[in-house]
PALUM-924016 format. One line per field, with one value per residue: z, x, y of N, C-alpha, C, O, CB in turn. Coordinates in pm, 1 decimal, always signed. Each point is the difference from the previous one (the first is absolute). Glycine has a CB too. Layout:
N
n.zz: c(Z ...)
n.xx: c(X ...)
n.yy: c(Y ...)
ca.zz: c(Z ...)
ca.xx: c(X ...)
ca.yy: c(Y ...)
c.zz: c(Z ...)
c.xx: c(X ...)
c.yy: c(Y ...)
o.zz: c(Z ...)
o.xx: c(X ...)
o.yy: c(Y ...)
cb.zz: c(Z ...)
cb.xx: c(X ...)
cb.yy: c(Y ...)
//
This chain:
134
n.zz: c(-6201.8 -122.3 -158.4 +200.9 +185.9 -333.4 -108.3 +337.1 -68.4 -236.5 +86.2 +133.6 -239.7 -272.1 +304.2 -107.5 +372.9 -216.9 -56.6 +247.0 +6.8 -87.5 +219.3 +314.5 -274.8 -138.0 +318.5 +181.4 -250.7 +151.0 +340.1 -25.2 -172.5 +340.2 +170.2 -197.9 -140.8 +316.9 +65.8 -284.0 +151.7 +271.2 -57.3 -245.9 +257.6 +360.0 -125.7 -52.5 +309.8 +236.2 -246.4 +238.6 +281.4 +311.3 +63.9 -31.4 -357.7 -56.6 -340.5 -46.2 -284.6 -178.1 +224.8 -157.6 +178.2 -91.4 +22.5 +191.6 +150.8 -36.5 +139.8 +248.2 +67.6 +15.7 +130.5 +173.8 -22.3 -93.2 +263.4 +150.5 +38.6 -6.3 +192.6 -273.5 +303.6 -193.3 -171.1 -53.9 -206.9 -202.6 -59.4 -185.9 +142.8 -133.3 -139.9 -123.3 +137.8 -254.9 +161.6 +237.0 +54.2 -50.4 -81.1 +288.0 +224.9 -11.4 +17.6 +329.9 +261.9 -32.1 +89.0 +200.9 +17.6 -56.9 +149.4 +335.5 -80.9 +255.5 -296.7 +46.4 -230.0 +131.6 +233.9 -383.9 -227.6 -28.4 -131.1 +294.5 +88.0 +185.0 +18.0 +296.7 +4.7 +371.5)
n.xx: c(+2799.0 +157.4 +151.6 +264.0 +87.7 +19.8 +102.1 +214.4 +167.9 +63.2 +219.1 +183.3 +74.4 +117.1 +101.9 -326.8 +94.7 -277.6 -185.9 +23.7 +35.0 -148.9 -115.7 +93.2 -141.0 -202.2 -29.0 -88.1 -245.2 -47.8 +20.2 -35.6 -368.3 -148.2 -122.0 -246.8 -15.3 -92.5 -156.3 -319.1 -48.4 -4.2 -215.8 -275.6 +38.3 -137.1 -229.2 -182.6 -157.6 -29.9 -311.7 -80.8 +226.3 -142.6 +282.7 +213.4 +52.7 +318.8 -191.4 +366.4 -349.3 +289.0 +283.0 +238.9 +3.7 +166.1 -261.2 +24.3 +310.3 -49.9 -324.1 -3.7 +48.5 -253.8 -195.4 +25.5 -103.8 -320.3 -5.3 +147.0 -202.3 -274.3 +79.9 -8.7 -1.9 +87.1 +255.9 -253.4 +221.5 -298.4 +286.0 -174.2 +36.4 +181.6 -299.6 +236.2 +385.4 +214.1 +39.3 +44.0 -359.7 -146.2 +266.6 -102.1 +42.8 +308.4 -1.3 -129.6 +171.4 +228.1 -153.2 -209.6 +278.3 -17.5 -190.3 +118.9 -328.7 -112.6 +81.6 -202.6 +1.8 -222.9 -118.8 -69.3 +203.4 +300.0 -23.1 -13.4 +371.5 -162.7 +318.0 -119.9 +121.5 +72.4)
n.yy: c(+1678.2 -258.9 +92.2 +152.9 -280.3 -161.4 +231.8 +72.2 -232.5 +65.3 +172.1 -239.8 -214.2 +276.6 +168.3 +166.2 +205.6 +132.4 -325.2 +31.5 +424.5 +35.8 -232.5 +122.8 +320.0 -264.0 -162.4 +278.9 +41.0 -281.3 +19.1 +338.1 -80.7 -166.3 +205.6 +175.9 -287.6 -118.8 +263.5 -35.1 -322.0 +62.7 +301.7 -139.3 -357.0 +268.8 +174.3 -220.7 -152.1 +231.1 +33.6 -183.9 +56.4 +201.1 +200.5 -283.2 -78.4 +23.8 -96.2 -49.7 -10.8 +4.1 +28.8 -230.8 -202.0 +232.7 +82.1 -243.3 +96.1 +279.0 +32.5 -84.9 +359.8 +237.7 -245.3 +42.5 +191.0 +75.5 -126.2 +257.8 +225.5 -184.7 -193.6 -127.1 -87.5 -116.8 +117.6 -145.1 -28.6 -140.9 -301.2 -168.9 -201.5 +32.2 -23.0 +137.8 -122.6 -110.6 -220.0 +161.1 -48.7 +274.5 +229.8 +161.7 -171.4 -8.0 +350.9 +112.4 -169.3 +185.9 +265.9 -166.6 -183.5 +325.3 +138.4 -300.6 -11.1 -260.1 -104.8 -302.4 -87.9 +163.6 -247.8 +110.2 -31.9 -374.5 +307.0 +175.1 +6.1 +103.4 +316.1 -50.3 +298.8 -157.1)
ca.zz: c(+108.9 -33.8 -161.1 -3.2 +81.3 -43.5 -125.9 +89.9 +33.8 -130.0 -5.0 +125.3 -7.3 -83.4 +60.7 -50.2 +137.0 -7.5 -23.4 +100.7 +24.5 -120.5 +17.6 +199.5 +69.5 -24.4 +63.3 +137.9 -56.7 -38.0 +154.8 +93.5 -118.8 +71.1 +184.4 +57.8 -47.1 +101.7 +186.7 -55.8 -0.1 +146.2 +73.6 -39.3 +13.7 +148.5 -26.9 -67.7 +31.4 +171.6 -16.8 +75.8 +81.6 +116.2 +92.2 +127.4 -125.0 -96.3 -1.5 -65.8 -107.2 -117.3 +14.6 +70.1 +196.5 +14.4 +44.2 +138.9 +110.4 -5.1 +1.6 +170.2 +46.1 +60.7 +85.7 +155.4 +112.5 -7.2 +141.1 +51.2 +72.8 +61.2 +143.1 -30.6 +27.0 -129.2 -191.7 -64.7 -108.5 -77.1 -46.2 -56.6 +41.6 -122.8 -103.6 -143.8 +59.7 -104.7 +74.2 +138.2 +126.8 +33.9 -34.5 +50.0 +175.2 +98.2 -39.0 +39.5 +146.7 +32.9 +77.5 +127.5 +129.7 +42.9 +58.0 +84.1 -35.4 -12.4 -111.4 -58.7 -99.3 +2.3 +46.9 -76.3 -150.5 -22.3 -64.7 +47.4 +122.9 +98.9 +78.4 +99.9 +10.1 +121.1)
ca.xx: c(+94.6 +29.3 +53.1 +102.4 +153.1 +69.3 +99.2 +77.6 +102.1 +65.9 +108.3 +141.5 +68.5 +130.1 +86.6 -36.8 -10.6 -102.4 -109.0 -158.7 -77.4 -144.8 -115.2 -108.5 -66.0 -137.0 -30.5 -49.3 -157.3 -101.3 -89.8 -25.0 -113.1 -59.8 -14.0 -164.1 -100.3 -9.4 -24.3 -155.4 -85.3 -49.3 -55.5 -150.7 -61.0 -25.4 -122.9 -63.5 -69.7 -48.9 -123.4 -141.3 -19.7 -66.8 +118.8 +68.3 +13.7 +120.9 +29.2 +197.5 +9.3 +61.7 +114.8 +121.7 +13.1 +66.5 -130.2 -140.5 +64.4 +13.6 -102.2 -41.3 +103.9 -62.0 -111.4 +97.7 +20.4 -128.1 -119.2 +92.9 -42.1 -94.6 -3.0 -106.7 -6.9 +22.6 -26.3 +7.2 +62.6 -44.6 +100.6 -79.2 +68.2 +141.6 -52.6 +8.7 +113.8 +14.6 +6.9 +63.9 -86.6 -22.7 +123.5 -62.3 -25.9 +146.8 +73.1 -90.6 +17.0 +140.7 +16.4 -42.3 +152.7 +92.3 -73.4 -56.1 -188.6 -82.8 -92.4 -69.8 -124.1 -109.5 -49.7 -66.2 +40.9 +149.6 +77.7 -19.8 +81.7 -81.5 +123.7 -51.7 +68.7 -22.9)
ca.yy: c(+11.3 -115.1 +16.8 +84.5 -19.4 -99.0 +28.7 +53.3 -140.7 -38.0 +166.3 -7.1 -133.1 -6.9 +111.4 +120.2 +31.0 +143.2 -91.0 -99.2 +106.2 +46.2 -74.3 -30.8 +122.5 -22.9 -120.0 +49.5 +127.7 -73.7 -54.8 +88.4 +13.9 -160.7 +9.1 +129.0 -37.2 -100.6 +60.3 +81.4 -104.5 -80.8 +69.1 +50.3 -134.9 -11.9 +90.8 -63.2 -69.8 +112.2 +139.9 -23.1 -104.3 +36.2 +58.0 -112.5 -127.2 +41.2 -101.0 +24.9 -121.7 +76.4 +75.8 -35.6 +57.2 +113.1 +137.4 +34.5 +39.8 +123.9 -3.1 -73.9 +68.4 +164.8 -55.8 -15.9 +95.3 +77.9 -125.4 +41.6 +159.4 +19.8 -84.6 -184.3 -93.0 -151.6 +13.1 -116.8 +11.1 -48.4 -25.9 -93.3 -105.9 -41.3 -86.1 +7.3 +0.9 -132.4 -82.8 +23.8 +38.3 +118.7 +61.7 +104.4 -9.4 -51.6 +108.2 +54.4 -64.4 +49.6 +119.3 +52.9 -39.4 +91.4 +161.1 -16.8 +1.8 -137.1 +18.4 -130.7 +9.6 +46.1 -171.0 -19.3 +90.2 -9.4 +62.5 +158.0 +13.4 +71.6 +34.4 +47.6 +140.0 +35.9)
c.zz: c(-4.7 -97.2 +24.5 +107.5 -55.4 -93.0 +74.0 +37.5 -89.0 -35.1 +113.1 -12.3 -129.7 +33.6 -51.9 +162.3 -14.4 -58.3 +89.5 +79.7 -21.7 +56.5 +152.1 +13.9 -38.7 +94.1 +132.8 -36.0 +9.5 +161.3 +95.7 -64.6 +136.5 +147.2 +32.3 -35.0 +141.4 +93.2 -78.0 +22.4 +123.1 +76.8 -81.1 +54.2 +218.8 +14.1 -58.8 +142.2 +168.2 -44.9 +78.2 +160.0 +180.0 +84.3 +100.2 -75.4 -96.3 -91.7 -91.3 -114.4 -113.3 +32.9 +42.7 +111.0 +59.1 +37.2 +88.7 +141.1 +25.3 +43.9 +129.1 +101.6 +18.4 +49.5 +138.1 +93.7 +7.7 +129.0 +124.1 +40.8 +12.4 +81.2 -26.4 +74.8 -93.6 -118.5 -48.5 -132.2 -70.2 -90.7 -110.4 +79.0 -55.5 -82.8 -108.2 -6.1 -116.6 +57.7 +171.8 +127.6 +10.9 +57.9 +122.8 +144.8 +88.5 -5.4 +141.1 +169.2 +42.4 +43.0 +108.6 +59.8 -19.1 +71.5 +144.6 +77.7 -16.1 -144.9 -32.6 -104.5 +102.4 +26.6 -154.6 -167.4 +3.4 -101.5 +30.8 +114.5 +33.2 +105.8 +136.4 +66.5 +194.7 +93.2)
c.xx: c(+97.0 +104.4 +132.9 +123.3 +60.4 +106.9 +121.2 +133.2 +90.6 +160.2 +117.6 +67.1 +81.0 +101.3 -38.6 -68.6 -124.9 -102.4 -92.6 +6.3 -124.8 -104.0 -13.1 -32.2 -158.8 -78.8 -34.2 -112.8 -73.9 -20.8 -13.4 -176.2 -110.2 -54.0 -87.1 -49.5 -114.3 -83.9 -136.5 -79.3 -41.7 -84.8 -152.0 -60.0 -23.4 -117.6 -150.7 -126.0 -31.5 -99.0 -109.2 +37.8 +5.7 +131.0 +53.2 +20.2 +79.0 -7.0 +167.7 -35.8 +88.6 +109.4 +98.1 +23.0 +63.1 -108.5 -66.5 +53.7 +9.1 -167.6 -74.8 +83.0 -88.2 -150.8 -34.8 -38.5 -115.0 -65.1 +20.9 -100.0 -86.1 -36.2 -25.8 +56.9 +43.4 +0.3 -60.5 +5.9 -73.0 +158.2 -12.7 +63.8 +103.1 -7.2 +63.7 +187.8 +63.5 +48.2 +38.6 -97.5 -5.3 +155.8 +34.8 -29.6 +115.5 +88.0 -53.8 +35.1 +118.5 +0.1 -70.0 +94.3 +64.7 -17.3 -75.2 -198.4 -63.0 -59.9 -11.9 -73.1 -128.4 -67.3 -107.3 -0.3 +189.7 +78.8 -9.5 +97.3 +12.7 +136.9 -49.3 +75.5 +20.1 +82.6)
c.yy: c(-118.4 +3.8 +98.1 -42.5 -123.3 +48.0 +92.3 -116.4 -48.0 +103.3 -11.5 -114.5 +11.6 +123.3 +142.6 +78.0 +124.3 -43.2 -31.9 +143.3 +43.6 -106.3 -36.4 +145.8 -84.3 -136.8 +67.7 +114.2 -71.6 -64.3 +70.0 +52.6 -169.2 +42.5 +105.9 -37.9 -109.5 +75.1 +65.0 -147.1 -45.6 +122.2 +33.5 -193.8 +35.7 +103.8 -72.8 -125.5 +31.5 +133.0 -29.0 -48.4 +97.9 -3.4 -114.7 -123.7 +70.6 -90.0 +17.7 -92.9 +62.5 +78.0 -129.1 +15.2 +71.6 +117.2 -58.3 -15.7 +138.1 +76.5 -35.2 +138.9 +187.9 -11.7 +28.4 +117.2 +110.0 -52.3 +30.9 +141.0 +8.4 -71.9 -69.1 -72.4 -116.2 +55.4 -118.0 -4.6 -146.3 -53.4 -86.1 -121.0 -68.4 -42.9 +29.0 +32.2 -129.5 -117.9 -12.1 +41.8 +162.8 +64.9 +123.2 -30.2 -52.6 +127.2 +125.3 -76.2 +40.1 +144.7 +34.5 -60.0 +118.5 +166.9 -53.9 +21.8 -149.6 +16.1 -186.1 -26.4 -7.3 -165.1 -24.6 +9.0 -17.3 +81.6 +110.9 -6.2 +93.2 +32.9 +42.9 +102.0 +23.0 -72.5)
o.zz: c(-26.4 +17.4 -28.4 +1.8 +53.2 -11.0 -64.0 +1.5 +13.1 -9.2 -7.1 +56.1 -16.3 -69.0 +26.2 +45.3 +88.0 +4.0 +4.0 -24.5 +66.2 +77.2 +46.9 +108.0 +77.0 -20.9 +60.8 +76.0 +34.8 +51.6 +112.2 +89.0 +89.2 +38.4 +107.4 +55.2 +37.2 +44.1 +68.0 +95.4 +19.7 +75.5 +54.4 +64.0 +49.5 +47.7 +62.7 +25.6 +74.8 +82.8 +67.1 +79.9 -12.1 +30.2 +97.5 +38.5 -33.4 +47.4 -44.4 -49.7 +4.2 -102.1 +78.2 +72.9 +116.6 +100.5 +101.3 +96.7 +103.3 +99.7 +56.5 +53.2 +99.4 +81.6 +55.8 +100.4 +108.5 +101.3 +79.8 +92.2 +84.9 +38.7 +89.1 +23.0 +17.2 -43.8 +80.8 -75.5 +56.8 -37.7 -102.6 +111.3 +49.3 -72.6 -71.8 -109.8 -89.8 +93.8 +86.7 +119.8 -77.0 +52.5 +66.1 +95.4 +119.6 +103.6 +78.9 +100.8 +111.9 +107.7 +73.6 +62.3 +105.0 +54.8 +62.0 +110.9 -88.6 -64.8 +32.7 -39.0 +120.3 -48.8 -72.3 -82.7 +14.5 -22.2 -90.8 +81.5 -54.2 +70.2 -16.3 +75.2 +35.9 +120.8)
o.xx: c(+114.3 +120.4 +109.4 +119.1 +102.5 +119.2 +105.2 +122.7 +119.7 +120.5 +114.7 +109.6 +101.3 +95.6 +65.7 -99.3 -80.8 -92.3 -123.0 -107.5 -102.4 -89.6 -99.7 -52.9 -81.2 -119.3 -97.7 -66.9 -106.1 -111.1 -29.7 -69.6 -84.7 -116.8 -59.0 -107.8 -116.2 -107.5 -99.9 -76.5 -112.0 -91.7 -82.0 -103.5 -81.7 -109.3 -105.6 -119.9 -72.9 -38.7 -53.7 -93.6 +14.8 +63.7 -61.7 +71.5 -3.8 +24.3 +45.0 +86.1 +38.0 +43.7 -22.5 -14.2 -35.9 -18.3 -32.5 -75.7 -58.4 -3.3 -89.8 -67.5 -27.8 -54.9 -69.2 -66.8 -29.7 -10.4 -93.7 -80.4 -16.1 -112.2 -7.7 +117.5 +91.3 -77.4 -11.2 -79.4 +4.5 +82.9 +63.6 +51.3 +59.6 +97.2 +27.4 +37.3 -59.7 -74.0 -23.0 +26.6 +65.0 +92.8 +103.1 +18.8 +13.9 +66.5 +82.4 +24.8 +2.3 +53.8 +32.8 +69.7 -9.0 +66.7 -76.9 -53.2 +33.5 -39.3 +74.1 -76.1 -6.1 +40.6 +4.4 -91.1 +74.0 +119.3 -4.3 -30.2 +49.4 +58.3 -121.9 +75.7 +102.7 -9.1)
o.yy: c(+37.1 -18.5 -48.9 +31.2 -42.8 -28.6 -3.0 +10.3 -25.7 -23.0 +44.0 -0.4 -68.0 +35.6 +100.7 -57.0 +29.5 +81.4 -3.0 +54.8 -16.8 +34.1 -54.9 +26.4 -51.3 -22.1 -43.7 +70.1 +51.8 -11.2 -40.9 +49.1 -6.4 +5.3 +12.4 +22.3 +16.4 -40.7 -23.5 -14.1 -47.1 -32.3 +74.0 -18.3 -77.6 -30.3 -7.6 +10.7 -65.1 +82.5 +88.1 +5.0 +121.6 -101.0 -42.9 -92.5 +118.4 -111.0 +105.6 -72.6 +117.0 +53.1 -92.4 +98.1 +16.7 +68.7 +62.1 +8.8 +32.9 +72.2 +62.5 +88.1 +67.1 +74.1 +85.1 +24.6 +49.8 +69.1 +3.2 +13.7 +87.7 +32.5 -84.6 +28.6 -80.7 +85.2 -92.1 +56.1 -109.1 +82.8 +24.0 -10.8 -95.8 -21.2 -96.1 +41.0 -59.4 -29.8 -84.3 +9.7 +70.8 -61.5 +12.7 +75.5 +25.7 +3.8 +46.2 +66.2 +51.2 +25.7 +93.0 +80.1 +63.6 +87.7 +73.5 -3.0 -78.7 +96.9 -92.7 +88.5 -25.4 -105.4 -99.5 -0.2 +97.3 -20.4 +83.0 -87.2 +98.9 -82.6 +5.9 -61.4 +57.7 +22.1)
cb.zz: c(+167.2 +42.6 -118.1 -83.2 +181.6 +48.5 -154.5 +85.8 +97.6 -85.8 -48.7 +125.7 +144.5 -127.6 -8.7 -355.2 -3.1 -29.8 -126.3 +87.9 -76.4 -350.4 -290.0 +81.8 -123.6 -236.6 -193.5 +57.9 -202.1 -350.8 -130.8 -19.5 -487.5 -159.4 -48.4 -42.0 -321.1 -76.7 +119.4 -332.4 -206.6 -35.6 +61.9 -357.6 -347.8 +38.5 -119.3 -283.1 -290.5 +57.1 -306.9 -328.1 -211.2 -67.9 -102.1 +186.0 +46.6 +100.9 +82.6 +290.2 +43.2 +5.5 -6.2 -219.8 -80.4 -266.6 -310.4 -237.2 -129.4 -297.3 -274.2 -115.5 -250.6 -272.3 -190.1 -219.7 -133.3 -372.9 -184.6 -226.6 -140.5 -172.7 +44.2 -261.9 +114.0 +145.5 -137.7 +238.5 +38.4 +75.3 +298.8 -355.7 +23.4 +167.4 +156.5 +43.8 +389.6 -269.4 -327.4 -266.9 +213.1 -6.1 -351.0 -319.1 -170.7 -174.9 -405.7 -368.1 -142.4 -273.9 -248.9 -67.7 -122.0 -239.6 -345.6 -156.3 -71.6 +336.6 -147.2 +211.5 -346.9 -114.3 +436.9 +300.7 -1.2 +90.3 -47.0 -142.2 +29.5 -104.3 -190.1 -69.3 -322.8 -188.1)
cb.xx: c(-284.9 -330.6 -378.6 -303.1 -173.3 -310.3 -315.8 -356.5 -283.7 -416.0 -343.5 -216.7 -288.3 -236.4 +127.2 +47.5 +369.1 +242.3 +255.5 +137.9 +270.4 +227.0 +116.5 +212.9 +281.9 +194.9 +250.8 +314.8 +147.1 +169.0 +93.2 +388.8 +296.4 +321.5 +297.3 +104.3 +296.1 +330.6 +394.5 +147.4 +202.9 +334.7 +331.7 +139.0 +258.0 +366.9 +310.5 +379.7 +156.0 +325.8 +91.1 -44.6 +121.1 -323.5 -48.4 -205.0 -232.9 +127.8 -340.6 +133.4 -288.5 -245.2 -93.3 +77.1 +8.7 +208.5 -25.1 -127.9 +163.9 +235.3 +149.0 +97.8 +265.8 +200.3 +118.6 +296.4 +286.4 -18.4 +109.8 +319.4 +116.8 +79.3 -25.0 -172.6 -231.1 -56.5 +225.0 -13.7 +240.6 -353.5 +19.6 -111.8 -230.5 +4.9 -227.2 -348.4 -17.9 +124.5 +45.0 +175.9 +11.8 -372.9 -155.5 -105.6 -255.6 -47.5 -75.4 -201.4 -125.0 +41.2 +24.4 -302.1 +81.1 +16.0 -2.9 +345.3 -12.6 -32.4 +16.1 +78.6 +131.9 -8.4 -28.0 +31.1 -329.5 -172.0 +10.0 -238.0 +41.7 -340.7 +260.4 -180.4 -252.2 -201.8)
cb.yy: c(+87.6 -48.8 +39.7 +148.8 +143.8 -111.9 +8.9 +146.5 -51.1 -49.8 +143.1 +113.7 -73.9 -154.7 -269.6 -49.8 -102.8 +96.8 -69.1 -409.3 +37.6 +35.1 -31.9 -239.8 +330.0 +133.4 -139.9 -116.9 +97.8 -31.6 -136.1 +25.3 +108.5 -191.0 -79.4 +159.5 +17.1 -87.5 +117.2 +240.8 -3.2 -151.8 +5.1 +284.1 -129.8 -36.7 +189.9 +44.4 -85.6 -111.9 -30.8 -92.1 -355.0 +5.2 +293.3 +174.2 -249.6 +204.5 -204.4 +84.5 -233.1 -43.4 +354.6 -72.5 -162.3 -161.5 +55.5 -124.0 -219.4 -121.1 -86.1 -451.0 -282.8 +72.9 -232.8 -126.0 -88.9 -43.2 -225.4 -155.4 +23.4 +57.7 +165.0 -58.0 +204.0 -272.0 +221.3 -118.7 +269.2 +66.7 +25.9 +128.8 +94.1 -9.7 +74.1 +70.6 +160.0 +170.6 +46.0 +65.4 -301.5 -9.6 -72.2 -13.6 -81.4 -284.0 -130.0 -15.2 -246.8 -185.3 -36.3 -42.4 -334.4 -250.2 +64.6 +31.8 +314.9 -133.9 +399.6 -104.6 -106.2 +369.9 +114.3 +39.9 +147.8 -189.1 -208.0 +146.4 -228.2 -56.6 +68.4 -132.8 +63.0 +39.3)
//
């Protein structure tokens, strides 16, 4: 993808116009190829690590915070139609995060402020944020 929009660039800077065409179509094949690839992956890695776990526990490990937002989000609203009381989103803690710290739970804090939902870490487990729906 990279590669074709460069060489796209290259093609427009010597004015060859049906070159870089050609190479940002193939460049938009390729990150339109990337982005299902991305949305399959996140949806077997969330599957994957919610097969076992006990209705109202979510865990967003291994997903981008775009997805595990998205993810938080139909969550939500599923929790939403059957009346739960509380989710809890399993986030970690950012240990393995890089220098900037944890990614998933501040992200995660921002949409409960905005959906106006209490929520906290977990007294016993800082890497679980405990939403409260009621």
């Amino acid at each position: 993808m990279t590669e074709a929009y460069s060489r796209a660039k290259s093609a427009q800077r010597i004015g060859d116009r049906s070159a870089a065409q050609e190479h940002r179509q193939r460049g938009d094949a390729h990150k339109s190829e990337m982005e299902e690839l991305d949305e399959q992956a996140a949806k077997i890695i969330f599957r994957e690590n919610n097969k076992d776990r006990d209705d109202g526990k979510v865990d967003l490990h291994g997903l981008y915070v775009a997805e595990a937002v998205r993810f938080a989000n139909e969550q939500l609203r599923s929790a939403r139609l059957k009346r739960d009381d509380v989710v809890y989103f399993i986030v970690g803690k950012g240990l393995h995060s890089d220098a900037g710290g944890a990614k998933i739970r501040p992200a995660l804090e921002d949409l409960c402020t905005e959906q106006r939902l209490d929520h906290s870490l977990d007294p016993n487990n800082a890497g679980v944020l405990v939403v409260r729906l009621d």
